[in-house]
N, C-alpha and C positions, 0 to 999 in steps of 0.2 A: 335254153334260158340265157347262157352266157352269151350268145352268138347276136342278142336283139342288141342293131347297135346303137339304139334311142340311146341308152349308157354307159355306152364306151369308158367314158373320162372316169366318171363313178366308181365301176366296177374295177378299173383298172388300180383306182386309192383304195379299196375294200379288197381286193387282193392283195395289193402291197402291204397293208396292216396285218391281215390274215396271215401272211409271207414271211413275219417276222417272229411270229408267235412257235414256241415247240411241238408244233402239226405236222403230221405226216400227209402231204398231197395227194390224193387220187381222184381216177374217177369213175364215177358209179354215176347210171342212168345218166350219161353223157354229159354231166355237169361234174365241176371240180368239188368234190366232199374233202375235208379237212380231220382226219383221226389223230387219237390216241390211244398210242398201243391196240391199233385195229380196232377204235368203236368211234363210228359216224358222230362228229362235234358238231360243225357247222359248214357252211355254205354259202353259195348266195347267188343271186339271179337277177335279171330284169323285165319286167313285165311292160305290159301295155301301160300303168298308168304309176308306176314304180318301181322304186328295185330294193331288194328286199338281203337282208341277212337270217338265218335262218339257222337256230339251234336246235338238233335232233333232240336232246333231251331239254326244253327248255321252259317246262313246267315248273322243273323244279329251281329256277333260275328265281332270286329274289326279287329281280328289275326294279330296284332302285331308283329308277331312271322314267319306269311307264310306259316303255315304250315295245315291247312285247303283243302280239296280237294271235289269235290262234286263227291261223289261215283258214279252217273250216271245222267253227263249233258243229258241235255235235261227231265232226269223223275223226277230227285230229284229236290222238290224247295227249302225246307227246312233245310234238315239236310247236317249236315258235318260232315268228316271224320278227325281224326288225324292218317295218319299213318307212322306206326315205323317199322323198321326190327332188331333192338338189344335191349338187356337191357338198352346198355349203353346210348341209345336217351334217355330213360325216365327222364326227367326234372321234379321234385316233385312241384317245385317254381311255372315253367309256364305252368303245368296242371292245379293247384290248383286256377292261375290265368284266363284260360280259362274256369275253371266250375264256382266261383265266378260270372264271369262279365255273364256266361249262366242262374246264380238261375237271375241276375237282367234285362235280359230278360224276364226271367217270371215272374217276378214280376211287369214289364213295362206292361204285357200280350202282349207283342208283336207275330205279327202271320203273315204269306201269306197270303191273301185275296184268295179264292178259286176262279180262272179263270171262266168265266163266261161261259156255255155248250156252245161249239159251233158245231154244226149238222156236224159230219163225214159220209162221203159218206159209204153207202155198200158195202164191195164186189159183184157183181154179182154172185156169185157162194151161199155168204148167201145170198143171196136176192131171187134166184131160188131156195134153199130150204124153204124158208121161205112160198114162192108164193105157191110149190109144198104137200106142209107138213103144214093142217091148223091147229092141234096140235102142231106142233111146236110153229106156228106163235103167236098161242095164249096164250103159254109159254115163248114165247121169250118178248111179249105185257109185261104180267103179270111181269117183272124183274123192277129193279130202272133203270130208266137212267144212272145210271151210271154203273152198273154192264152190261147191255146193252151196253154201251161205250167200257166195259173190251173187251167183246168176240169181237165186230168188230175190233177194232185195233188189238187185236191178228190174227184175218184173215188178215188184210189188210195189216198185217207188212210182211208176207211171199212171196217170190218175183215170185215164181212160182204156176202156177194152180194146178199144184198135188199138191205141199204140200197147197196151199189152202182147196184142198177138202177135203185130211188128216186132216186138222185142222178142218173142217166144219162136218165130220164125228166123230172127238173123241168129239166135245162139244155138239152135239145134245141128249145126254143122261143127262148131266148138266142139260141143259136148259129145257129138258123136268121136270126134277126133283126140276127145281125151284134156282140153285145151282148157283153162280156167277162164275167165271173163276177162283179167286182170293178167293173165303170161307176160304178155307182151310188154309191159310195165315193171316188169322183177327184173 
């Protein structure tokens, strides 16, 4: 994300502000995450048609400001997005002020309570490989429920039976393998 150099200039003041605040610098999934006392604060990136700041806990953030968006209703609980399209948005004052009132978030340890499992139906189409392939079956057992959870909802988000069985044929080497949908991404 840091690497697109549509925002060079941008990203470089959204750092420098960040840079000043009592964060601890790392990085996690190749982008610079910003902690306190070891729990992911904030962030920030550039996209194709933005560049964005980006508070792990930023639900609970008042945004006084409005300018908060949840990068994908329905999957995101937590985090928030800030996003900009010029230099000349960058507000040094009410960045500074939304990462403050985010270190005392975490300092509150405030957090999502994780949803409680609730049983998703099968596809039929996994559910016939599953029945037909007892290696499978017995590789698909062996996952965490929730990694389990990954692969169905990725089957079951696809609206068509081809691309169900597409999807049912590229993850049956995963799951043999032991591998969640999603590994590669942690």
């Amino acid at each position: 994300m840091q690497n697109n150099t549509q925002w060079t200039e941008e990203l470089e003041l959204v750092a420098s502000i960040i840079n000043k605040l009592p964060l601890e610098k790392t990085i996690k999934w190749g982008a610079e995450v910003f902690t306190y006392n070891g729990k992911n604060v904030v962030s920030y990136g550039g996209f194709k048609n933005f560049f964005t700041i980006w508070f792990f806990n930023g639900v609970f953030l008042e945004d006084n400001y409005n300018v908060l968006v949840n990068a994908q209703e329905g999957k995101t609980k937590s985090a928030r997005q800030w996003r900009l399209t010029s230099i000349a948005e960058i507000d040094e004052k009410k960045i500074s002020e939304y990462i403050y009132e985010a270190i005392e978030v975490e300092k509150k340890g405030l957090k999502i309570q994780p949803e409680k499992f609730v049983a998703i139906p099968v596809a039929e189409v996994l559910e016939n490989e599953l029945k037909n392939d007892k290696s499978l079956k017995a590789s698909f057992e062996k996952l965490t429920p929730g990694k389990q959870k990954e692969y169905i909802i990725y089957i079951n988000e696809a609206k068509q039976d081809a691309t169900k069985l597409k999807r049912v044929e590229k993850i049956k080497p995963m799951i043999l393998h032991g591998i969640g949908l999603n590994d590669k991404y942690k």
